[in-house]
C-alpha positions in Angstrom: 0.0 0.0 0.0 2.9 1.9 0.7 4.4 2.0 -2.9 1.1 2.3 -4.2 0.8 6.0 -2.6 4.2 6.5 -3.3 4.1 6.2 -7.0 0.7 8.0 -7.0 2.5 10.9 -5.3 5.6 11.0 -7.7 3.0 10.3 -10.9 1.3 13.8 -9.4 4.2 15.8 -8.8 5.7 14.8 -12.3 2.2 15.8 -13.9 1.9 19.1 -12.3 5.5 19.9 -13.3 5.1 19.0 -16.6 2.0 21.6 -16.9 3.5 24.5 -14.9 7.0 24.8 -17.8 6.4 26.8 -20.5 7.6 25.1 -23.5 8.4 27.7 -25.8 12.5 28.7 -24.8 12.5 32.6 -24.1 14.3 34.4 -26.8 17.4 36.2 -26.1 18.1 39.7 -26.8 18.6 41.0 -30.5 22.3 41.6 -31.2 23.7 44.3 -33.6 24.8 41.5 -35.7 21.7 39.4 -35.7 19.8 43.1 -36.8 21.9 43.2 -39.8 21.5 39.7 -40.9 17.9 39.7 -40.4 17.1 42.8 -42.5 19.8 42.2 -44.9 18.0 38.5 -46.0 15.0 40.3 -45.9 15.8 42.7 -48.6 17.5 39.8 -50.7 13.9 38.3 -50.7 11.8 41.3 -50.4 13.6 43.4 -53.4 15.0 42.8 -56.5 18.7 43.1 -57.0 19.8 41.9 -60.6 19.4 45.8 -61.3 22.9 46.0 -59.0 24.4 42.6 -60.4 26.5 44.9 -62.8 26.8 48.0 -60.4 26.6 46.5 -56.5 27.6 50.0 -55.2 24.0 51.5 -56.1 21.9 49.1 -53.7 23.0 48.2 -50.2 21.8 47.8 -46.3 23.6 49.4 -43.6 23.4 49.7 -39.5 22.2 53.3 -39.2 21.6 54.6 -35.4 20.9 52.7 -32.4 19.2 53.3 -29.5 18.5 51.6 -25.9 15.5 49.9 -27.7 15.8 49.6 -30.8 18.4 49.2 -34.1 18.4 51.4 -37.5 19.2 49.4 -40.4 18.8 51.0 -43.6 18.6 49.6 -46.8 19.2 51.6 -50.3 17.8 51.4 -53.5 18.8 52.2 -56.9 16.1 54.2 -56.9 17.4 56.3 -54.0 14.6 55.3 -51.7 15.5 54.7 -48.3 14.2 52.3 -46.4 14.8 52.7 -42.6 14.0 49.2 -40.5 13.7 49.7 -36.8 14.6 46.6 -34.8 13.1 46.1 -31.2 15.9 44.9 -29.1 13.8 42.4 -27.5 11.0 41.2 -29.5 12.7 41.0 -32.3 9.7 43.1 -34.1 10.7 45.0 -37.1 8.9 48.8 -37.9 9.8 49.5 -41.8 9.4 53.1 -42.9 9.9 53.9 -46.8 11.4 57.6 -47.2 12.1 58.9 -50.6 14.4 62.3 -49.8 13.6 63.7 -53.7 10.2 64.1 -52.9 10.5 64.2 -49.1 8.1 61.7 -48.4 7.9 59.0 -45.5 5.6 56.0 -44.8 4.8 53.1 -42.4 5.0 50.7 -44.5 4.9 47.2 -42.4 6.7 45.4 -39.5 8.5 41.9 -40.1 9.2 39.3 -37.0 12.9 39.6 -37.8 13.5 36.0 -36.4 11.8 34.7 -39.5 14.8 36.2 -41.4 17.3 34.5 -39.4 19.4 31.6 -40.4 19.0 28.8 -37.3 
Protein backbone atom coordinates (compact mmCIF):
# COMPACT_ATOMS: atom_id res chain seq x y z
CA UNK A 1 0.00 0.00 0.00
CA UNK A 2 2.93 1.92 0.68
CA UNK A 3 4.43 2.01 -2.94
CA UNK A 4 1.10 2.26 -4.24
CA UNK A 5 0.81 5.95 -2.55
CA UNK A 6 4.22 6.52 -3.28
CA UNK A 7 4.05 6.17 -6.96
CA UNK A 8 0.66 8.04 -6.96
CA UNK A 9 2.48 10.93 -5.25
CA UNK A 10 5.60 10.98 -7.70
CA UNK A 11 2.96 10.33 -10.90
CA UNK A 12 1.31 13.82 -9.39
CA UNK A 13 4.19 15.85 -8.81
CA UNK A 14 5.70 14.84 -12.33
CA UNK A 15 2.25 15.79 -13.86
CA UNK A 16 1.92 19.05 -12.32
CA UNK A 17 5.46 19.92 -13.33
CA UNK A 18 5.10 19.03 -16.61
CA UNK A 19 1.95 21.60 -16.88
CA UNK A 20 3.54 24.47 -14.93
CA UNK A 21 6.96 24.83 -17.83
CA UNK A 22 6.44 26.84 -20.54
CA UNK A 23 7.63 25.13 -23.50
CA UNK A 24 8.41 27.73 -25.76
CA UNK A 25 12.53 28.67 -24.78
CA UNK A 26 12.48 32.62 -24.08
CA UNK A 27 14.28 34.40 -26.81
CA UNK A 28 17.42 36.17 -26.08
CA UNK A 29 18.07 39.68 -26.80
CA UNK A 30 18.60 41.05 -30.47
CA UNK A 31 22.34 41.62 -31.24
CA UNK A 32 23.71 44.31 -33.58
CA UNK A 33 24.84 41.55 -35.72
CA UNK A 34 21.69 39.39 -35.65
CA UNK A 35 19.77 43.08 -36.77
CA UNK A 36 21.91 43.20 -39.78
CA UNK A 37 21.46 39.75 -40.91
CA UNK A 38 17.93 39.66 -40.43
CA UNK A 39 17.05 42.80 -42.46
CA UNK A 40 19.82 42.25 -44.89
CA UNK A 41 17.99 38.47 -45.96
CA UNK A 42 15.02 40.31 -45.86
CA UNK A 43 15.80 42.72 -48.61
CA UNK A 44 17.49 39.83 -50.67
CA UNK A 45 13.85 38.32 -50.72
CA UNK A 46 11.82 41.26 -50.43
CA UNK A 47 13.59 43.40 -53.44
CA UNK A 48 15.02 42.78 -56.47
CA UNK A 49 18.75 43.11 -56.99
CA UNK A 50 19.80 41.88 -60.56
CA UNK A 51 19.44 45.78 -61.34
CA UNK A 52 22.90 45.99 -59.00
CA UNK A 53 24.40 42.62 -60.37
CA UNK A 54 26.51 44.95 -62.85
CA UNK A 55 26.82 48.03 -60.35
CA UNK A 56 26.61 46.49 -56.55
CA UNK A 57 27.60 50.02 -55.20
CA UNK A 58 24.02 51.55 -56.07
CA UNK A 59 21.87 49.11 -53.70
CA UNK A 60 22.98 48.20 -50.21
CA UNK A 61 21.82 47.81 -46.29
CA UNK A 62 23.64 49.40 -43.59
CA UNK A 63 23.43 49.73 -39.48
CA UNK A 64 22.18 53.28 -39.18
CA UNK A 65 21.57 54.56 -35.39
CA UNK A 66 20.87 52.73 -32.41
CA UNK A 67 19.21 53.33 -29.46
CA UNK A 68 18.52 51.59 -25.93
CA UNK A 69 15.49 49.90 -27.67
CA UNK A 70 15.81 49.62 -30.82
CA UNK A 71 18.45 49.16 -34.14
CA UNK A 72 18.38 51.36 -37.55
CA UNK A 73 19.22 49.36 -40.36
CA UNK A 74 18.84 51.00 -43.63
CA UNK A 75 18.59 49.56 -46.84
CA UNK A 76 19.22 51.62 -50.28
CA UNK A 77 17.81 51.37 -53.46
CA UNK A 78 18.77 52.15 -56.92
CA UNK A 79 16.07 54.18 -56.86
CA UNK A 80 17.39 56.34 -53.99
CA UNK A 81 14.61 55.31 -51.70
CA UNK A 82 15.54 54.73 -48.30
CA UNK A 83 14.16 52.31 -46.41
CA UNK A 84 14.76 52.69 -42.62
CA UNK A 85 13.99 49.21 -40.53
CA UNK A 86 13.74 49.73 -36.83
CA UNK A 87 14.64 46.64 -34.81
CA UNK A 88 13.14 46.07 -31.23
CA UNK A 89 15.86 44.89 -29.11
CA UNK A 90 13.84 42.35 -27.52
CA UNK A 91 11.04 41.20 -29.46
CA UNK A 92 12.66 41.02 -32.31
CA UNK A 93 9.74 43.12 -34.09
CA UNK A 94 10.69 45.01 -37.11
CA UNK A 95 8.95 48.80 -37.91
CA UNK A 96 9.79 49.47 -41.78
CA UNK A 97 9.36 53.10 -42.89
CA UNK A 98 9.93 53.93 -46.78
CA UNK A 99 11.41 57.62 -47.24
CA UNK A 100 12.07 58.91 -50.62
CA UNK A 101 14.39 62.27 -49.77
CA UNK A 102 13.60 63.66 -53.75
CA UNK A 103 10.20 64.11 -52.92
CA UNK A 104 10.51 64.17 -49.14
CA UNK A 105 8.12 61.72 -48.37
CA UNK A 106 7.90 58.96 -45.47
CA UNK A 107 5.56 56.01 -44.82
CA UNK A 108 4.85 53.11 -42.36
CA UNK A 109 4.97 50.71 -44.54
CA UNK A 110 4.85 47.17 -42.38
CA UNK A 111 6.67 45.36 -39.54
CA UNK A 112 8.49 41.87 -40.06
CA UNK A 113 9.17 39.34 -36.97
CA UNK A 114 12.89 39.57 -37.82
CA UNK A 115 13.50 35.97 -36.35
CA UNK A 116 11.76 34.74 -39.54
CA UNK A 117 14.75 36.22 -41.40
CA UNK A 118 17.29 34.50 -39.43
CA UNK A 119 19.41 31.56 -40.40
CA UNK A 120 18.97 28.80 -37.26
Amino acid sequence: MKKLITICLLATMLLCSCGSKSTKEPQSKITAEMAYEGVSNYCHIAYDWSIAKDNPDIMGVQMGEETDSAYQVVFRSYTGALVNFYVNKESGTTKMEEYVPSLNVREEVGTIDLFDYLKR
